[in-house]
N, C-alpha and C positions, 0 to 999 in steps of 0.2 A: 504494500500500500504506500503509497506517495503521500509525502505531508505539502500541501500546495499554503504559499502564503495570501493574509487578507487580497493582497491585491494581482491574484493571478490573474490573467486573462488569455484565452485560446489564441485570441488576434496578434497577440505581442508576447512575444517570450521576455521574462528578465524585469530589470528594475522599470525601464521603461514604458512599461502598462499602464500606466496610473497616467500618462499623457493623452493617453486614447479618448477618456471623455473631455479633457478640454481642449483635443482637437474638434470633439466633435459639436463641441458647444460653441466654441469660434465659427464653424463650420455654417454652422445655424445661425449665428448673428451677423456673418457675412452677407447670406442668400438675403435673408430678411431687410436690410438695410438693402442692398442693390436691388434688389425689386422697387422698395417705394422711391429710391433716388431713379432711377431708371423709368417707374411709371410718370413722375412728375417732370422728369426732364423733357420726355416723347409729349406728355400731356400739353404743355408748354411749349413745345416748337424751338427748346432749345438743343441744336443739333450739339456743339461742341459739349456742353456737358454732357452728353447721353455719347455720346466717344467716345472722352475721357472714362466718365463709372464705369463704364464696359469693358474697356482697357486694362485700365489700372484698378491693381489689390492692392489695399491697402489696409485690410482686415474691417474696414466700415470705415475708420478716420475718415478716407474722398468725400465718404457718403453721408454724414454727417456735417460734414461741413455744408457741401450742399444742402441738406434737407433744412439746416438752419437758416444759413444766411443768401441761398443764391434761389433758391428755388421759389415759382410763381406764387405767390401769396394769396389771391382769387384766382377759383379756379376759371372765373370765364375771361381772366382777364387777358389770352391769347385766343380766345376762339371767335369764329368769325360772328357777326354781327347782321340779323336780319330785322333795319328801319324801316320795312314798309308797311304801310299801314292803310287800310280797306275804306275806299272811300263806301257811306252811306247816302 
């Protein structure tokens, strides 16, 4: 019988196992973060930042920064605009 320690895991032999879930948790807060910097860049009609977050990992930093400070603040405030209006 084998005596396996608290932190064995099948995926990683060795001391290094215990890194596996906060890969995996980075992992998750990367996807998470480039999704809504990515929807709101496309949303907004800005090409170069939806380049850039697509490009560049940065583990969320890019994307944060954008979702703070760069990103459209109303959401209609790039989409197009229909003023006409029905004469009676």
């Amino acid at each position: 019988m084998h005596a396996y320690s608290l932190f064995y895991s099948p995926l990683a032999a060795g001391p290094g196992s215990i890194f596996v879930p906060l890969i995996l948790v980075a992992l998750l807060w990367t996807v998470v973060l480039k999704g809504f910097s990515l929807w709101y860049a496309a949303r907004g009609s800005q090409k170069w930042w939806f380049v850039a977050l697509l490009v560049v990992n940065t583990l969320g930093i890019l994307e944060i920064i954008y979702l703070i400070w760069f990103r459209p603040k109303d959401a209609h405030e790039h989409a197009p605009t229909n003023h006409s209006s029905s004469a009676r």
